[in-house]
N, CA and C atoms of all chains as a GROMACS GRO file, in nm:
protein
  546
    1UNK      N    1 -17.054 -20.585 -11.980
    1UNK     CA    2 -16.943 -20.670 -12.019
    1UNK      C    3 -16.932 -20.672 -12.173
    2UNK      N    4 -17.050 -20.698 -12.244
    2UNK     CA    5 -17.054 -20.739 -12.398
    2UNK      C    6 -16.995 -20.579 -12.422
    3UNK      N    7 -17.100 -20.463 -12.377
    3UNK     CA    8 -17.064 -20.347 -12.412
    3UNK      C    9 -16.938 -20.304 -12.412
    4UNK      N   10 -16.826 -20.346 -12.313
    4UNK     CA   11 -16.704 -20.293 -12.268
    4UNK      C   12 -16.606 -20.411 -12.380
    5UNK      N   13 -16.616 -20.497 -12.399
    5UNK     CA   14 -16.586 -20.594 -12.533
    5UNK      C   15 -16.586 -20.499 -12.638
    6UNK      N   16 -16.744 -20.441 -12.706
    6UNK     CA   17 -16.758 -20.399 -12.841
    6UNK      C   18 -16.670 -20.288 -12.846
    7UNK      N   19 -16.666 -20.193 -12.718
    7UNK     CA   20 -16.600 -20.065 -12.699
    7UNK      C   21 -16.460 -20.132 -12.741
    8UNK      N   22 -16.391 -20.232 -12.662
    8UNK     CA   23 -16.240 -20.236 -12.654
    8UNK      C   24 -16.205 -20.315 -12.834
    9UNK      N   25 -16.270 -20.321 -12.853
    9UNK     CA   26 -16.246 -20.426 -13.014
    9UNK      C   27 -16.239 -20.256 -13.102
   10UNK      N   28 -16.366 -20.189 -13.100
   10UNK     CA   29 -16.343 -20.046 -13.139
   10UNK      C   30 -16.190 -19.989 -13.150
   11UNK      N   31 -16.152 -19.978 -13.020
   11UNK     CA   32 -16.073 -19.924 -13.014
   11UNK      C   33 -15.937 -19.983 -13.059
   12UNK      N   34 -15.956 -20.134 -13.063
   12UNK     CA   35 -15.816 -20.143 -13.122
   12UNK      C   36 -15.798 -20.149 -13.225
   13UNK      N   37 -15.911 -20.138 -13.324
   13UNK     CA   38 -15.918 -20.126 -13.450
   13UNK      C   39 -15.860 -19.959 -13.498
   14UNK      N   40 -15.900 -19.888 -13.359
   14UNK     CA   41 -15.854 -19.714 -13.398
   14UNK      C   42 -15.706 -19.710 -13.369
   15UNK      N   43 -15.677 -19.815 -13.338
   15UNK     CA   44 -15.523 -19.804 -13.290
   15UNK      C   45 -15.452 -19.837 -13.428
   16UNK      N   46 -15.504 -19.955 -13.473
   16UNK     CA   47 -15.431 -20.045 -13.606
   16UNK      C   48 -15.486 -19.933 -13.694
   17UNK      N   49 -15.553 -19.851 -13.688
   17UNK     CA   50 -15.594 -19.741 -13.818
   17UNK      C   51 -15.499 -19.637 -13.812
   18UNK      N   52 -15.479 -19.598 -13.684
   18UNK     CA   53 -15.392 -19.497 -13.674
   18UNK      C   54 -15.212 -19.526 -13.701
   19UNK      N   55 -15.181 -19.664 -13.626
   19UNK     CA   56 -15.067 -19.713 -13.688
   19UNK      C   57 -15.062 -19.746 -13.796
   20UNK      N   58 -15.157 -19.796 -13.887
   20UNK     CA   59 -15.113 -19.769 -14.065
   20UNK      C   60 -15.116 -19.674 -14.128
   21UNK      N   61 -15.134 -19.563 -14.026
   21UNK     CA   62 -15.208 -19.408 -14.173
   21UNK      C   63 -15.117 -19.316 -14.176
   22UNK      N   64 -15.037 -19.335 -14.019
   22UNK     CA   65 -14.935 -19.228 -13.991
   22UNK      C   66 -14.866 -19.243 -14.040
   23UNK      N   67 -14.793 -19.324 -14.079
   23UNK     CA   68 -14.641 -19.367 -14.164
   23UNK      C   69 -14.683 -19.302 -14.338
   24UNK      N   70 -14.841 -19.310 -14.368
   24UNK     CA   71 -14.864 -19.238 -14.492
   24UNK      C   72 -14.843 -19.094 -14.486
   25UNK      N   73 -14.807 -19.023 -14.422
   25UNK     CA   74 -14.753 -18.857 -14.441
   25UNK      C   75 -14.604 -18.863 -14.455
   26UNK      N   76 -14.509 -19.024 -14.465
   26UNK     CA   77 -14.371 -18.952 -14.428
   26UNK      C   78 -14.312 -18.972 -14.589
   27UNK      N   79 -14.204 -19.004 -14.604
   27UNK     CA   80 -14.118 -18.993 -14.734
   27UNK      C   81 -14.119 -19.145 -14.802
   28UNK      N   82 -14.169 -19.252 -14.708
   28UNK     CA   83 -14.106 -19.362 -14.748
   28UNK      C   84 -14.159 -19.401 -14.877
   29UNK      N   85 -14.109 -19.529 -14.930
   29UNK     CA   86 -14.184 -19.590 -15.077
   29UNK      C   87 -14.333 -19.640 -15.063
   30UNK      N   88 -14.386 -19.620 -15.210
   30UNK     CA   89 -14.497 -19.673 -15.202
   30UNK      C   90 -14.505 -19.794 -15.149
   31UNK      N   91 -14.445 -19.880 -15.194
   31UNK     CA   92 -14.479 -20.049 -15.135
   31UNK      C   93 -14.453 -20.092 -14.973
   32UNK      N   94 -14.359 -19.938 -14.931
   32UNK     CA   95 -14.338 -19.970 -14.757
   32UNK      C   96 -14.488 -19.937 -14.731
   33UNK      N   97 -14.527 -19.809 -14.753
   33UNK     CA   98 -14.655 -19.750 -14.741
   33UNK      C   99 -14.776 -19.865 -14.750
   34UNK      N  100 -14.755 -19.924 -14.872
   34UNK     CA  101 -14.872 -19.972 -14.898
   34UNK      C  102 -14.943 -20.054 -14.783
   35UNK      N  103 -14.789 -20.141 -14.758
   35UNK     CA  104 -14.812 -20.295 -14.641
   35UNK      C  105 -14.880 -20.229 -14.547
   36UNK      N  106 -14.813 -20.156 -14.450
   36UNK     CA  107 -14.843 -20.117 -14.344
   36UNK      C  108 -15.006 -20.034 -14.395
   37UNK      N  109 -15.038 -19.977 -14.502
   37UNK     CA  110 -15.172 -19.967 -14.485
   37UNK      C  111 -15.274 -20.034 -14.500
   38UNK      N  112 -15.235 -20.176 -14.589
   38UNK     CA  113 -15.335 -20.248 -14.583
   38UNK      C  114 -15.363 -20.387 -14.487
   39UNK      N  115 -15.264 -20.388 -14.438
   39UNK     CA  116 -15.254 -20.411 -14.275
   39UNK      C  117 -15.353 -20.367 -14.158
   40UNK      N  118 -15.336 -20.258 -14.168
   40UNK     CA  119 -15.353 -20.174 -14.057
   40UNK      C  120 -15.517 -20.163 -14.122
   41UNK      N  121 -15.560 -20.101 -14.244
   41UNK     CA  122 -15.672 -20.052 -14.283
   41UNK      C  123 -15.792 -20.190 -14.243
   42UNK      N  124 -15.735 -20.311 -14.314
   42UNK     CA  125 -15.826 -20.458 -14.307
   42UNK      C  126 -15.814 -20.494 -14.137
   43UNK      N  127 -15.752 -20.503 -14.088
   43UNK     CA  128 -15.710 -20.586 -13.943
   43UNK      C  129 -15.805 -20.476 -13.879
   44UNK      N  130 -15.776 -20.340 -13.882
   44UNK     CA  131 -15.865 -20.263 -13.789
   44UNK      C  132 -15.987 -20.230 -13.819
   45UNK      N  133 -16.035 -20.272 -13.969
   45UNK     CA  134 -16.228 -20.231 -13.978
   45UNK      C  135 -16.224 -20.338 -13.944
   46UNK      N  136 -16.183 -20.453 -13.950
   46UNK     CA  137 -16.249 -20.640 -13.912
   46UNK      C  138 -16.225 -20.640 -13.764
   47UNK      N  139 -16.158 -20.581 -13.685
   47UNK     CA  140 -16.188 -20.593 -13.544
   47UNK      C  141 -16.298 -20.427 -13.528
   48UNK      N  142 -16.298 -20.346 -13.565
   48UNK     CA  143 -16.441 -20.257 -13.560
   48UNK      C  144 -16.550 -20.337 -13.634
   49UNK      N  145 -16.584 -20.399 -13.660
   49UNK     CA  146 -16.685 -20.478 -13.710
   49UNK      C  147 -16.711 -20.576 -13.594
   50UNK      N  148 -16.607 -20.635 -13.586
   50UNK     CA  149 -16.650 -20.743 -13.485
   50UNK      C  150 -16.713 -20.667 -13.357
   51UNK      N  151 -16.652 -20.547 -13.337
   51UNK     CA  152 -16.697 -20.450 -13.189
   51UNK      C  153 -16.858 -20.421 -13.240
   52UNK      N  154 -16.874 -20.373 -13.365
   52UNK     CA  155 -17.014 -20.389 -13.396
   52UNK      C  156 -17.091 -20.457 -13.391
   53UNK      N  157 -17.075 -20.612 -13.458
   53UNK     CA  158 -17.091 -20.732 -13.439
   53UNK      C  159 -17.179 -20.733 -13.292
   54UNK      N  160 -17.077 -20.709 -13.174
   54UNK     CA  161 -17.130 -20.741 -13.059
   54UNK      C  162 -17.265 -20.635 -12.978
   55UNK      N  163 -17.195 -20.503 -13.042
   55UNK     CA  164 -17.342 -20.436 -13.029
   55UNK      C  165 -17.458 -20.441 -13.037
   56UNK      N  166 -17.468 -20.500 -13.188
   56UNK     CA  167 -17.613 -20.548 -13.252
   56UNK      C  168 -17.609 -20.686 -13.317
   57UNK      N  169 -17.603 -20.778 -13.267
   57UNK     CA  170 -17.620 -20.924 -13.318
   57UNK      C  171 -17.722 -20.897 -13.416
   58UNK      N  172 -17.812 -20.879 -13.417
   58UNK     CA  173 -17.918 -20.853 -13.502
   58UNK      C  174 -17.923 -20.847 -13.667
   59UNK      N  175 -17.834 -20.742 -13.644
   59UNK     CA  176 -17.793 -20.704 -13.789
   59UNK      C  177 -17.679 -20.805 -13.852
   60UNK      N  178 -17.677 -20.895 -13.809
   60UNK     CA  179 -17.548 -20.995 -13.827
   60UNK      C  180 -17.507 -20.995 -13.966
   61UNK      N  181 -17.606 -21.056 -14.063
   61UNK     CA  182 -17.619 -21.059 -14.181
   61UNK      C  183 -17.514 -20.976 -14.259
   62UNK      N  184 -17.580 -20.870 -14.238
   62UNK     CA  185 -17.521 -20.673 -14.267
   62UNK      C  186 -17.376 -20.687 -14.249
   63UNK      N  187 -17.336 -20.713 -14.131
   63UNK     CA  188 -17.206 -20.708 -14.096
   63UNK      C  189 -17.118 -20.872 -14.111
   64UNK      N  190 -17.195 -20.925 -14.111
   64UNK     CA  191 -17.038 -21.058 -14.182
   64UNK      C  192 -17.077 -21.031 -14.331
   65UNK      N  193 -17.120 -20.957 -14.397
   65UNK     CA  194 -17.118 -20.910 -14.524
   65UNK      C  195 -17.037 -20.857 -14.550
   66UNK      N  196 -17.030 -20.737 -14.473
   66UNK     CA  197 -16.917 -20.623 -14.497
   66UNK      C  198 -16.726 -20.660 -14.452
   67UNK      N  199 -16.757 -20.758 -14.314
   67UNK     CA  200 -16.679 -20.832 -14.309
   67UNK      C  201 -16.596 -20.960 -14.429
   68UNK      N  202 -16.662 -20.989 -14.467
   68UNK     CA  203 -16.637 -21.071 -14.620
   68UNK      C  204 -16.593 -20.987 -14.719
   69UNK      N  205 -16.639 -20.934 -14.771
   69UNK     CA  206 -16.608 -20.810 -14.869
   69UNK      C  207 -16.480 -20.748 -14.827
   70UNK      N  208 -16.458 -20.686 -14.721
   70UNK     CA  209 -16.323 -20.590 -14.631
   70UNK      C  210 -16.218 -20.708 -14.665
   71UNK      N  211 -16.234 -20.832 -14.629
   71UNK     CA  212 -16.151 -20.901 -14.634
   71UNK      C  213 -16.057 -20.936 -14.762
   72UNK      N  214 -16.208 -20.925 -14.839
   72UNK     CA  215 -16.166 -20.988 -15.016
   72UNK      C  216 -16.075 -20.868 -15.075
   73UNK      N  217 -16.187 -20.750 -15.074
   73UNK     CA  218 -16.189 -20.664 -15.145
   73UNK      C  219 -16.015 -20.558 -15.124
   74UNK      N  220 -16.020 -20.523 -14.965
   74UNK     CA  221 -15.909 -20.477 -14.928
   74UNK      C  222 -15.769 -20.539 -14.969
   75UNK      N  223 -15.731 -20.643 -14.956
   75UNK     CA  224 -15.642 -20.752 -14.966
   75UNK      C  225 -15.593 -20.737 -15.155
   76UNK      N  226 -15.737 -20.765 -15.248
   76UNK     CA  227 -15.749 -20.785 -15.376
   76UNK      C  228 -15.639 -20.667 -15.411
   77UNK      N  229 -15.747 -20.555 -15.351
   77UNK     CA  230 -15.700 -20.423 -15.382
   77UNK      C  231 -15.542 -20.343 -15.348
   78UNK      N  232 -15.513 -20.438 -15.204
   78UNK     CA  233 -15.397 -20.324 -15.235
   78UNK      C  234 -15.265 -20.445 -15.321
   79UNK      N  235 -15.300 -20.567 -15.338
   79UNK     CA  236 -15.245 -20.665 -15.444
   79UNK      C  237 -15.224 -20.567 -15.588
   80UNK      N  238 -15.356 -20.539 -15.623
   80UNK     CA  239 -15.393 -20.475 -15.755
   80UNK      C  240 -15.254 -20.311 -15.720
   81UNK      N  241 -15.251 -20.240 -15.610
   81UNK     CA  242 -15.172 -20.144 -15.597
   81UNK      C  243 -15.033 -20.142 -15.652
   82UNK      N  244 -15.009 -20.241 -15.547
   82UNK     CA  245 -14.852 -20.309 -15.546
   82UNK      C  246 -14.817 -20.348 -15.707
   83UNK      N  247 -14.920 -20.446 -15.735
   83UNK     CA  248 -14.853 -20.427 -15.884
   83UNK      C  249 -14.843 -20.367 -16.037
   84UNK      N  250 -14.945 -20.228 -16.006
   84UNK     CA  251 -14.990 -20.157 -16.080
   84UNK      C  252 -14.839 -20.088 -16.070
   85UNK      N  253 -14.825 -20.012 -15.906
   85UNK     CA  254 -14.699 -19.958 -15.939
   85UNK      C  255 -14.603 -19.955 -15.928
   86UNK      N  256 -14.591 -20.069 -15.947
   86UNK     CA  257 -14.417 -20.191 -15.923
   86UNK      C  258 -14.375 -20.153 -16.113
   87UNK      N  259 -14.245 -20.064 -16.100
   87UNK     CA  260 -14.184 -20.043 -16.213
   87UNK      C  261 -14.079 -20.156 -16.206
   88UNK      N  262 -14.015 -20.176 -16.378
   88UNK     CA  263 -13.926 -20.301 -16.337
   88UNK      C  264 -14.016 -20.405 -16.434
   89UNK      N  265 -13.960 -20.550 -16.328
   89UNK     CA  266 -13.984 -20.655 -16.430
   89UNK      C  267 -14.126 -20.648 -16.446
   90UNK      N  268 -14.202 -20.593 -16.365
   90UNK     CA  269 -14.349 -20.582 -16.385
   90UNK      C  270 -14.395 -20.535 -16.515
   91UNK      N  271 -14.340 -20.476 -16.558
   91UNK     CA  272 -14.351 -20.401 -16.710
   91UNK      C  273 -14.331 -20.500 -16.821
   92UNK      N  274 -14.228 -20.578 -16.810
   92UNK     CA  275 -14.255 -20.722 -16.930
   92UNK      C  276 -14.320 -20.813 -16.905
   93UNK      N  277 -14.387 -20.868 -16.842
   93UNK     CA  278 -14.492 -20.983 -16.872
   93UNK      C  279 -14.579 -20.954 -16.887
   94UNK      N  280 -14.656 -20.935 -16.997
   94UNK     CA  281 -14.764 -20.911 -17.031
   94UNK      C  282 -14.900 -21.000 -17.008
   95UNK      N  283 -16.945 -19.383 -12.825
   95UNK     CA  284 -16.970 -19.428 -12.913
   95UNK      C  285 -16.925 -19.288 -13.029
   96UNK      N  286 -16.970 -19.198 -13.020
   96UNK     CA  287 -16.974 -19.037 -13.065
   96UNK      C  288 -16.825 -19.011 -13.074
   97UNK      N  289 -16.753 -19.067 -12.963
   97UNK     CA  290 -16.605 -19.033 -12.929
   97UNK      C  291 -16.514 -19.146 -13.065
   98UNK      N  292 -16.565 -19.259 -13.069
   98UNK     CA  293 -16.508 -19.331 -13.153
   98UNK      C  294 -16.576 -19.291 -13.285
   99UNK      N  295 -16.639 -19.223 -13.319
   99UNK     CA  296 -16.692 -19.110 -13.466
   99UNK      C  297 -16.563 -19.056 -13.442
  100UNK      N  298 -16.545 -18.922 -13.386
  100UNK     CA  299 -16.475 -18.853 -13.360
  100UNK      C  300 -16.311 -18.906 -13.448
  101UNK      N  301 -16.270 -19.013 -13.369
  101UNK     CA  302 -16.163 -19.035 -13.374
  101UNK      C  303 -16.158 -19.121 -13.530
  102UNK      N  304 -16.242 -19.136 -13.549
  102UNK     CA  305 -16.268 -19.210 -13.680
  102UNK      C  306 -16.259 -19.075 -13.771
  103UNK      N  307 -16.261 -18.970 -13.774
  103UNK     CA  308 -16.296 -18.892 -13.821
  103UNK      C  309 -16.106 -18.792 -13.828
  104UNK      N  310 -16.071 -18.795 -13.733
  104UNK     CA  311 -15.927 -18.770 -13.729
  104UNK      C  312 -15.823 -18.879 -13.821
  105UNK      N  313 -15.837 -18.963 -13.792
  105UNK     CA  314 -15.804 -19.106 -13.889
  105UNK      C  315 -15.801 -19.098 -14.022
  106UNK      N  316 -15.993 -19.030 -14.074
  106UNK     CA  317 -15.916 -18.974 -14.217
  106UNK      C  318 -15.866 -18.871 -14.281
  107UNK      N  319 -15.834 -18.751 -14.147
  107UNK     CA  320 -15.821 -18.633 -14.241
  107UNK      C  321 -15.671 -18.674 -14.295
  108UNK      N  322 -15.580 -18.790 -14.252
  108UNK     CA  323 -15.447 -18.792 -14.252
  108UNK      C  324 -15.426 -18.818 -14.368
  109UNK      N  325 -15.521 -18.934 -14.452
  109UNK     CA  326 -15.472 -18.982 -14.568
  109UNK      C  327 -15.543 -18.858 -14.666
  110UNK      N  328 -15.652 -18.780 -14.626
  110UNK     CA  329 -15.680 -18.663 -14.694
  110UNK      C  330 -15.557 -18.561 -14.724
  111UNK      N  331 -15.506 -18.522 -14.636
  111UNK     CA  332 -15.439 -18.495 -14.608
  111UNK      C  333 -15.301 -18.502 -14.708
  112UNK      N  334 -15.257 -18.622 -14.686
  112UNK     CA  335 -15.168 -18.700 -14.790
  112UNK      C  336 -15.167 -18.643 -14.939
  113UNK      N  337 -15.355 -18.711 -15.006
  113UNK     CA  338 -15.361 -18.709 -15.116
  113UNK      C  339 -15.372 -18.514 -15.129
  114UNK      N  340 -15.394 -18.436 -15.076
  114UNK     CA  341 -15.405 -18.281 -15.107
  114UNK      C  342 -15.199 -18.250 -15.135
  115UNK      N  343 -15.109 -18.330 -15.038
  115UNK     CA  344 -14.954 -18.261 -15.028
  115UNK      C  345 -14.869 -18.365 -15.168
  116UNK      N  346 -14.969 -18.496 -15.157
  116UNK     CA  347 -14.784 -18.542 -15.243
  116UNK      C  348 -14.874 -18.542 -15.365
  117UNK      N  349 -14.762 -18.501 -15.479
  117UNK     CA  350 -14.833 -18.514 -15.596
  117UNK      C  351 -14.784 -18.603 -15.719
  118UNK      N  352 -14.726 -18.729 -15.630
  118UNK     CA  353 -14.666 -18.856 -15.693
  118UNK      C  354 -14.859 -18.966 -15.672
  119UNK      N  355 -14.826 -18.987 -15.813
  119UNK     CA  356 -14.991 -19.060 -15.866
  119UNK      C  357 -15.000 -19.203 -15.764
  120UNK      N  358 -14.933 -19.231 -15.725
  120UNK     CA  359 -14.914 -19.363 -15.670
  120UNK      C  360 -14.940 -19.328 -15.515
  121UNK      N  361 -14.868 -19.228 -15.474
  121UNK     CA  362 -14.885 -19.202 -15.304
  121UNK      C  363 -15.061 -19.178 -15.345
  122UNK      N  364 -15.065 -19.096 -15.465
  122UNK     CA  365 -15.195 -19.046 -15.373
  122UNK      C  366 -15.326 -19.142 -15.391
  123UNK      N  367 -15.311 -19.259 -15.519
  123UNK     CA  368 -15.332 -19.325 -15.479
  123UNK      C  369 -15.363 -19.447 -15.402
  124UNK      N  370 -15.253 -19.455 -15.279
  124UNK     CA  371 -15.267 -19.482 -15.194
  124UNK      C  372 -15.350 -19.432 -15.071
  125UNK      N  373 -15.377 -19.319 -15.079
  125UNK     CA  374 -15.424 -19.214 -14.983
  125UNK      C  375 -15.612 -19.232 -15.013
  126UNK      N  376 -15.593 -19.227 -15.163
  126UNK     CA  377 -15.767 -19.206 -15.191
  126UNK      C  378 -15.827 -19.388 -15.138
  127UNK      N  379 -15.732 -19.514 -15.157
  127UNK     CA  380 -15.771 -19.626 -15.134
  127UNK      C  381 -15.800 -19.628 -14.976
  128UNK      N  382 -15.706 -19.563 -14.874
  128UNK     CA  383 -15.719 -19.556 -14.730
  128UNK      C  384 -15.882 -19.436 -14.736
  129UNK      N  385 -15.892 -19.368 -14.808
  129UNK     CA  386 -16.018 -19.277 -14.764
  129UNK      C  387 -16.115 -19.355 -14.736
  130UNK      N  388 -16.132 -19.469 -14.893
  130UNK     CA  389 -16.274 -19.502 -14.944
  130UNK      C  390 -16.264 -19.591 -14.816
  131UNK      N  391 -16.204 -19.664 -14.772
  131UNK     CA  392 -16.193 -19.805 -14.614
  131UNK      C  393 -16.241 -19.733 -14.537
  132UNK      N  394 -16.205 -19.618 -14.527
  132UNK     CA  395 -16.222 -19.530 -14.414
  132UNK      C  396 -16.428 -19.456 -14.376
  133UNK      N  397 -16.390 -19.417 -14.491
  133UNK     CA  398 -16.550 -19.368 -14.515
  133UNK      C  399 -16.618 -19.484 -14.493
  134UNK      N  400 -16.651 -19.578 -14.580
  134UNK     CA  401 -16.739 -19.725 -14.556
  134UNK      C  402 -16.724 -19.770 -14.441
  135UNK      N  403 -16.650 -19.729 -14.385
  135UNK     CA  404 -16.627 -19.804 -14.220
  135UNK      C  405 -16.704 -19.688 -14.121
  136UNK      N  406 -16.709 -19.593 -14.144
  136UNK     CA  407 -16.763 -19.514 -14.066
  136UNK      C  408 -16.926 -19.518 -14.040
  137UNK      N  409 -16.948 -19.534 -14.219
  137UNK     CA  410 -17.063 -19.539 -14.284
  137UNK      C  411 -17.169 -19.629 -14.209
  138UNK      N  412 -17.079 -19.741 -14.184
  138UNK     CA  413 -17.154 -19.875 -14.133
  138UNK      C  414 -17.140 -19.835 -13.949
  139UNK      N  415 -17.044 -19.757 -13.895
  139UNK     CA  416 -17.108 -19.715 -13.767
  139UNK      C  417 -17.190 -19.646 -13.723
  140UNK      N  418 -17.245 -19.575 -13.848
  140UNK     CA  419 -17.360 -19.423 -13.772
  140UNK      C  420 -17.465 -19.538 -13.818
  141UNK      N  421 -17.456 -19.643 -13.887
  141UNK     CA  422 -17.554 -19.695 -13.936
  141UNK      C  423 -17.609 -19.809 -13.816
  142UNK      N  424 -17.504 -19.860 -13.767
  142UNK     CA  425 -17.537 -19.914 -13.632
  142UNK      C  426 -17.612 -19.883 -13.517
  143UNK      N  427 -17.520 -19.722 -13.480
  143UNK     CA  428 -17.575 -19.617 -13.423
  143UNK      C  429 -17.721 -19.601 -13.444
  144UNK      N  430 -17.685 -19.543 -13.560
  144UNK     CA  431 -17.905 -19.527 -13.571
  144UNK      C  432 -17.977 -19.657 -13.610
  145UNK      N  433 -17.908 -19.753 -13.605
  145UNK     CA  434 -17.972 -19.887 -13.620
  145UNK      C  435 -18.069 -19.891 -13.785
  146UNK      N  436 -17.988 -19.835 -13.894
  146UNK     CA  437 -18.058 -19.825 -14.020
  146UNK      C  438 -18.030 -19.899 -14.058
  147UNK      N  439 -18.044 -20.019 -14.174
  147UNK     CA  440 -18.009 -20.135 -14.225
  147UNK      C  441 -17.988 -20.056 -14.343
  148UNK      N  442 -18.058 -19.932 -14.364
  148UNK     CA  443 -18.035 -19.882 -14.520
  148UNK      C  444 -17.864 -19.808 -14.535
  149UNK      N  445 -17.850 -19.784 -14.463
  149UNK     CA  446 -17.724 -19.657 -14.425
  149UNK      C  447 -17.633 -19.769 -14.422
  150UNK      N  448 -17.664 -19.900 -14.327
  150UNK     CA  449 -17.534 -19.994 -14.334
  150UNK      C  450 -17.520 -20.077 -14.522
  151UNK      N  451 -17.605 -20.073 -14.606
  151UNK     CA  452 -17.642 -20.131 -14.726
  151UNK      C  453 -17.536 -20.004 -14.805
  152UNK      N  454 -17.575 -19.908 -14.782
  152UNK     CA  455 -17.493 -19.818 -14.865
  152UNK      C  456 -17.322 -19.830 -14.813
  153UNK      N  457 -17.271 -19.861 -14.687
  153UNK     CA  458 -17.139 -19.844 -14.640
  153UNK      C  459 -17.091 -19.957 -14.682
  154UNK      N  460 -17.188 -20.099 -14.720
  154UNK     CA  461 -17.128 -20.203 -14.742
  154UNK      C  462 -17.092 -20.200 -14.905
  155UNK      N  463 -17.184 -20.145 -14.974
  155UNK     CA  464 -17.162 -20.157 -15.118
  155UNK      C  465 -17.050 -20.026 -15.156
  156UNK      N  466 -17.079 -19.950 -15.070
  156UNK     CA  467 -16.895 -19.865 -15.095
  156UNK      C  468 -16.794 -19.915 -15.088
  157UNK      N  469 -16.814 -20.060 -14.978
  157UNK     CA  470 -16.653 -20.132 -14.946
  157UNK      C  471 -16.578 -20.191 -15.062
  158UNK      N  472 -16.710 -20.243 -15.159
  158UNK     CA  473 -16.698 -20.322 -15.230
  158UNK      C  474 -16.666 -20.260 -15.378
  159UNK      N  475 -16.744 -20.158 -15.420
  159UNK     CA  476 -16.761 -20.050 -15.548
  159UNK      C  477 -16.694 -20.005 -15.571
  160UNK      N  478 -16.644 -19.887 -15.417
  160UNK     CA  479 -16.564 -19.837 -15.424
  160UNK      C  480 -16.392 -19.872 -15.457
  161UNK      N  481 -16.377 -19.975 -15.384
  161UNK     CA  482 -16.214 -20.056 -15.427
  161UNK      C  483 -16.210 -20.100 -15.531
  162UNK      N  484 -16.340 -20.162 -15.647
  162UNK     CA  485 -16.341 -20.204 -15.738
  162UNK      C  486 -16.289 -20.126 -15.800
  163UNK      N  487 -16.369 -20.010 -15.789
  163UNK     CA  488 -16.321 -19.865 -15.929
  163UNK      C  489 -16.152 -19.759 -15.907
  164UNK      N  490 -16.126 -19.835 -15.802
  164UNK     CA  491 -16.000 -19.795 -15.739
  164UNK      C  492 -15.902 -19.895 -15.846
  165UNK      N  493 -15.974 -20.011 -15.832
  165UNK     CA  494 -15.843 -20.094 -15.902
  165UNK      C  495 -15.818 -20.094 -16.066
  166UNK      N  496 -15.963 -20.042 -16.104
  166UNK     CA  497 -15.983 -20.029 -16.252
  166UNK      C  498 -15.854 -19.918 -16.213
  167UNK      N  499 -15.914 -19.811 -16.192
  167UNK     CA  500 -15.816 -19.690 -16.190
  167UNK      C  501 -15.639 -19.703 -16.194
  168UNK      N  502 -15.635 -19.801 -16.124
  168UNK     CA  503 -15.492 -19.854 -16.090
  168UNK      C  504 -15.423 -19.903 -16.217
  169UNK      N  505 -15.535 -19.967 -16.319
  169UNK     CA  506 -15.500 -20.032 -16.427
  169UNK      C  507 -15.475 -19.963 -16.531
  170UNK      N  508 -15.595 -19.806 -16.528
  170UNK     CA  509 -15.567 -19.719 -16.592
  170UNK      C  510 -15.485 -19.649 -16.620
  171UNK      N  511 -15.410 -19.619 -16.512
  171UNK     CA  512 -15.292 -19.551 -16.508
  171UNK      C  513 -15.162 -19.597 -16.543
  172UNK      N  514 -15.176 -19.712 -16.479
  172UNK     CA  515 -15.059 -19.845 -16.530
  172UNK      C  516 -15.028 -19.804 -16.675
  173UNK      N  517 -15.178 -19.844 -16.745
  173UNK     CA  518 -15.140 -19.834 -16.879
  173UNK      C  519 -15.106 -19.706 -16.936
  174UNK      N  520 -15.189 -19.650 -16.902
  174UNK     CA  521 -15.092 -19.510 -16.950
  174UNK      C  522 -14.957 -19.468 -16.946
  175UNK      N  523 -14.909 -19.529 -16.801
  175UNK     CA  524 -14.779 -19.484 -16.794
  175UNK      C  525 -14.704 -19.572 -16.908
  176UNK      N  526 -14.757 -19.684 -16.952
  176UNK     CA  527 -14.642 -19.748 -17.033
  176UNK      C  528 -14.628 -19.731 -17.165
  177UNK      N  529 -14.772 -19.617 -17.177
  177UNK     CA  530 -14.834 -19.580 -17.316
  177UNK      C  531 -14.730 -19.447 -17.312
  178UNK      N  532 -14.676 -19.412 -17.197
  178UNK     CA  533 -14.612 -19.271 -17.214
  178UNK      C  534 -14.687 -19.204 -17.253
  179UNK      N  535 -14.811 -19.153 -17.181
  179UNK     CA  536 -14.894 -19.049 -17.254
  179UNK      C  537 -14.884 -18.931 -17.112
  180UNK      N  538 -14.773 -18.947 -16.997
  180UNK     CA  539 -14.784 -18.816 -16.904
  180UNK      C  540 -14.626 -18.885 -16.894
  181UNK      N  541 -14.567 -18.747 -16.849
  181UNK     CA  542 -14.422 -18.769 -16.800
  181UNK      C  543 -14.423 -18.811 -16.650
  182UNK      N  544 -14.292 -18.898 -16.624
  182UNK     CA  545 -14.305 -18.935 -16.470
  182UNK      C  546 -14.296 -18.853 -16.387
   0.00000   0.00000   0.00000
């Protein structure tokens, strides 16, 4: 049961990976791109984590670590994207 | 378990992929930010897999390092572009 849990959390994390990555090969703008990848990239390692999570309780520590971090870090980061390459009013406020 | 490697492994050739075809600085950094998630996430499943605490220590401090030096990078470029020191 736990096993068929960790498996199905896996997998929907490969689903939300695959629905944010594909839309990165087509023409659209960076900032359409971006959402949908950092969407897709955070939502689907934090439910593969949690599928891990259930594998090995053990290692708990390890993994609401990485879980914390994915959360901060991903989020921070594609913030930091968006407005690095947001041309426009982004360019006067210094 | 091997099968979800696998597919984890298809997942990133796409944004590889990406960053090798467009050669707009912004797509591809978008592409190298989806790698580094990608890799650290993997990192921390073979690490599960073989039950190493060391292998999951290294996937976790990529999550973190790695996006850091992504965002410096982001800043870097920023400025350059406004420094006009590469054409758009």
């Amino acid at each position: 049961m736990i096993d068929g849990l960790s498996y199905g959390l896996m997998i929907v994390g490969l689903i939300f990976w695959f629905w944010g990555t594909l839309p990165l090969v087509g023409d659209r703008s960076v900032l359409f791109k971006l959402h949908s990848l950092s969407v897709s990239d955070t939502l689907g390692s934090m439910s593969m984590i949690a599928g891990l999570l259930l594998k090995i309780p053990r290692e708990w520590p390890l993994l609401v670590l990485a879980l914390i971090s994915l959360a901060i870090w991903n989020t921070v980061l594609g913030y930091v994207l968006a407005y690095c390459s947001y041309r426009g009013e982004g360019e006067d406020d210094e | 378990m091997n099968g979800i490697i696998i597919a984890m492994l298809l997942a990133l050739l796409i944004p590889i992929y990406e960053a090798y075809r467009d050669s707009h600085i912004w797509q591809k950094m978008l592409a190298f930010a989806s790698i580094a998630t990608k890799t650290s996430m993997m990192i921390l499943v073979v690490s599960v897999l073989r039950d190493d605490w060391m292998i999951g220590v290294v996937g976790v401090l990529i999550l973190s390092v790695g996006n850091a030096a992504l965002m410096l990078l982001a800043h870097v470029i920023k400025r350059s572009d406004e420094a006009g020191l590469y054409e758009p």
